[in-house]
N, C-alpha and C positions, 0 to 999 in steps of 0.2 A: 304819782305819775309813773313814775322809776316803776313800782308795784307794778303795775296795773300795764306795763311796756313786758314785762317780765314775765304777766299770766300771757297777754296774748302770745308771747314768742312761743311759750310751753303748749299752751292750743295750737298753736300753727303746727306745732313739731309734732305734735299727737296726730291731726289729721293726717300729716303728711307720709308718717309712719302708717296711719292703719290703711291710709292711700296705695302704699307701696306695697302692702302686703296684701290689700284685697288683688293687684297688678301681677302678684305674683302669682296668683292660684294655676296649680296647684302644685304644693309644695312636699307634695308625700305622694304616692301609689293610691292611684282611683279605683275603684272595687267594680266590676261591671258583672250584675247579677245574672245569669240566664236560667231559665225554669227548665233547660232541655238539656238532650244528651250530649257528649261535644260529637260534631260531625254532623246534626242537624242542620234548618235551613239558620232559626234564630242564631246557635252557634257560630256558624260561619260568618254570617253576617257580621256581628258583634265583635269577633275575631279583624277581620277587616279594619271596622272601625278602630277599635282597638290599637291595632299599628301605628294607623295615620296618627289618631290622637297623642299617642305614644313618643312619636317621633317628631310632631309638631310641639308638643307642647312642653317636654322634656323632666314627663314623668311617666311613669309603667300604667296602663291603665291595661289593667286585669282580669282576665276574663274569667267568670265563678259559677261553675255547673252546680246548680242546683234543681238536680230534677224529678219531676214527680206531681201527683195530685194537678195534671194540665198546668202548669207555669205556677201556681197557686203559692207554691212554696220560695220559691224564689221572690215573687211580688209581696209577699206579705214580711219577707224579712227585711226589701228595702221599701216599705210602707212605714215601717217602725224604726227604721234607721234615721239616726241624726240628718238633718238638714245643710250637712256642710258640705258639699259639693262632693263628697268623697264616697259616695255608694250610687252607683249607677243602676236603675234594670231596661234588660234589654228582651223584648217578647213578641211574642204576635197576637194578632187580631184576638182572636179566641180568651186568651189570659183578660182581656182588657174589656172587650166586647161582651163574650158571653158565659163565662163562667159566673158571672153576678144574676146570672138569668136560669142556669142548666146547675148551680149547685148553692145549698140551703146553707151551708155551713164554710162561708166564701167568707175571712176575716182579714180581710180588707175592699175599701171603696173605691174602685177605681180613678173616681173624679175628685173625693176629699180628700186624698191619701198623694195623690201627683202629681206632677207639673209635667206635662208633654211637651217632647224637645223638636223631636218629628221624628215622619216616617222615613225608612230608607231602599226600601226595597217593598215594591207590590206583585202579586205575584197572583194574577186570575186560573180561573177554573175553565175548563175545557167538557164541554158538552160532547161526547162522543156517543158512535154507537158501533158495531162492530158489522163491518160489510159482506163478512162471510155469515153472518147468523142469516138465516131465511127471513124470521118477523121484522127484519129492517130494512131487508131487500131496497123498500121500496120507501123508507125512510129518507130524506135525504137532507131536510132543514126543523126549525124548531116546531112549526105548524104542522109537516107532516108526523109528527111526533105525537103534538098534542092531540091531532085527530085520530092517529091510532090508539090514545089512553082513551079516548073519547067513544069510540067503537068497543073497547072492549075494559069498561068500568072495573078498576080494584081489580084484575087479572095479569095486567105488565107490571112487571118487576126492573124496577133501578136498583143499583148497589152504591154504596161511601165506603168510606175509611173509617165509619165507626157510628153507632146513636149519637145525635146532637151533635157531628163534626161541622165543618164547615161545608163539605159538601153535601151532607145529608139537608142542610137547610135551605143549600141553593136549591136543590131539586124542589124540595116542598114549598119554596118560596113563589115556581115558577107553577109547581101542581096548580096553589092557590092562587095565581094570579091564573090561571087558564081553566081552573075552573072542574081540574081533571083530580084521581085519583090513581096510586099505583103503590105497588106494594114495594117497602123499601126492604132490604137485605140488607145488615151492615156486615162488613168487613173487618177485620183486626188492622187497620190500615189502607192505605193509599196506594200502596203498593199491589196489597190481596186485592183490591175492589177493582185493580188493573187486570191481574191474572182473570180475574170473573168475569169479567166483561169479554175477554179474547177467549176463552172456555165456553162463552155462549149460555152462563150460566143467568145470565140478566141483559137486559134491555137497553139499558142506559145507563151514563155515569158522568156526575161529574167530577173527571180527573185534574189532578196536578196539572203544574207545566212536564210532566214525567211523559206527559202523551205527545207530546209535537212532534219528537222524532217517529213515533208508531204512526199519528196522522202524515206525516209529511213521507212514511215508508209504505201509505197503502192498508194498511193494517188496522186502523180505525178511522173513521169517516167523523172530522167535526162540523157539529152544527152550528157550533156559536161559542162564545166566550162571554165568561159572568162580570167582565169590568164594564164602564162605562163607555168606554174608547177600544177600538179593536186590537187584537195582540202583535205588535210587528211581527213576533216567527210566524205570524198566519197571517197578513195581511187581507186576504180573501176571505176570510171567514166573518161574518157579519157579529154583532154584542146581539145578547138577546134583547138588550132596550130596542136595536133595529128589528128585530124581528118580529116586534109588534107589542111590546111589556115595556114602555118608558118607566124610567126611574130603576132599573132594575141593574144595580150592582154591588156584586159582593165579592171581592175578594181579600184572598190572605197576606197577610199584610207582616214587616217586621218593623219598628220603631224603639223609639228611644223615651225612659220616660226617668223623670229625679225625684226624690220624696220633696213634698207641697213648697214642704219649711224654705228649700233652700233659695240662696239669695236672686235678685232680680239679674244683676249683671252677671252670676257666676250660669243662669239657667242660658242668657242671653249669649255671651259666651261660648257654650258648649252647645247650641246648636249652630251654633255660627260654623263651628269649626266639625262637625258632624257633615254640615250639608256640603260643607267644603271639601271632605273627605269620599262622601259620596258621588260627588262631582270628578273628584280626579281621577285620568282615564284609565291609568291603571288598575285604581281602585273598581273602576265601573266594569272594567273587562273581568273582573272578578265575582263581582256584585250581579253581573248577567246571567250565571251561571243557578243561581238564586231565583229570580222575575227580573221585572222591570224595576229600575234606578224611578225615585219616587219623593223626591222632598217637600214637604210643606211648613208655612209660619207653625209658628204652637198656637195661635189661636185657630185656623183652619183645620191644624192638627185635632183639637178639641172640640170642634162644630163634626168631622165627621164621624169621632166615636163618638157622640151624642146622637147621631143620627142611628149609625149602627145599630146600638145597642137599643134603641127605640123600635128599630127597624125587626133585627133579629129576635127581643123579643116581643114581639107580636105575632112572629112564626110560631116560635117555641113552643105560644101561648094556644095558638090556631089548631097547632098539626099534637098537641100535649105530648110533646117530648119529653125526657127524663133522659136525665144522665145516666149512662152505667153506673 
């Protein structure tokens, strides 16, 4: 009896101990991966989080440029990183969505390899056209757009920030669903596919949030925004799903993801205090600077890059893009 009073104390005390210390996580410097430069949009972000985390929880969570190959190299080292709560990646749409789709030699799976914490920041695309060009004159919404590709088949030219970026698919996403074609231009960025558009070198674009202050200066005229909900700095500007393309939204997005392994309560946890971070208005007057503040469960989290990535490649597959 004595015995048997004596295991269960020493079980109680084990539980109680590995209780206290799953309580305690985390107990060392959390590694928060980024595939991007620092000063990016991911970087920033991440950085943000990073503090709060940091100062909530009363250990350094650290922010680790690792940039190169579209995010790819950062994701694949916390793809293969232990499960202990202690390697963070933090990326956008693109890393997650469509590099499994735009490159053959992508060594890791986005959905077996993570556990999605959520997103923290979305950040739609800006349909513009430039008011001083003549062939827009008369352009004013997404339909008169379409009808001018429509009048003049494969001869108007869109520009992006690159083959297969984000915006190169909005555009072709919007060609295929209307049914139009147009010649795309890419750019070395998001930035150049700005200057081209104001130089009258192309037609169309969809920009960044970089364009709201040139829309709201007169300087480019928006048609529409690629989210599904309208953008507050434009409140007037209609979604292209209004404009006549339900279902139609794509934008960029930054989020939080942990390798597969790691534990239920540590995953449960650290988005708890994520979204709570994204919430605080300090933090959000920071995070606006970004897109829009944007949090979702990790299961909703995971219904929409499974959409995405369904979504975006059937473009890919449509319009046969190729990565640079």
């Amino acid at each position: 009896m004595q015995r048997t009073l004596r295991l269960l104390a020493i079980f109680a005390g084990l539980c109680a101990t590995t209780g206290a210390l799953a309580q305690k996580y985390p107990v060392r410097p959390v590694k928060i991966m980024v595939g991007f430069s620092a000063g990016g949009p991911v970087d920033v972000v991440a950085r943000i989080v990073a503090d709060r985390l940091s100062n909530k929880l009363g250990q350094a969570f650290v922010v680790e440029n690792r940039a190169g190959a579209n995010g790819m190299i950062a994701a694949e080292g916390v793809a293969r990183a232990e499960g202990d709560g202690y390697t963070m990646l933090a990326c956008n749409s693109s890393t997650i969505t469509l590099n499994r789709t735009l490159f053959k030699d992508i060594r890791y799976d986005p959905e077996k390899d993570f556990a999605p914490l959520t997103t923290v920041v979305s950040a739609p695309l800006v349909l513009v056209v430039n008011p001083e060009n003549p062939k827009t004159a008369n352009i004013n919404s997404v339909a008169d757009l379409v009808a001018a590709a429509k009048a003049a088949p494969g001869a108007l030219a869109y520009g992006s920030g690159g083959n297969g970026n984000l915006a190169h698919l909005a555009m072709e996403l919007l060609s295929q669903k209307a049914g139009v074609k147009m010649i795309h231009v890419p750019y070395r960025g998001g930035a150049a596919s700005e200057v081209g558009i104001l130089a009258q070198e192309v037609l169309a674009v969809f920009d960044p949030l970089s364009a709201v202050p040139l829309v709201k200066a007169g300087k480019l005229r928006a048609l529409a925004v690629s989210s599904a909900e309208r953008l507050p700095a434009l409140p007037d500007v209609p979604t292209v799903a209004e404009a006549g393309y339900p279902g139609f939204d794509i934008s960029f997005w930054v989020g939080f993801f942990m390798p597969k392994a790691t534990p239920a309560p540590t995953l449960e946890m650290l988005h708890r205090e994520i979204v709570a971070a994204a919430n605080d208005p300090t933090a959000q007057e920071r995070l606006g600077s970004q897109g829009v503040v944007s949090v979702l469960s990790p299961a909703d989290y995971a219904a929409k890059i499974a959409k995405e990535t369904r979504e975006l490649a059937e473009v890919v597959a449509a319009a046969d893009i190729k990565a640079e």
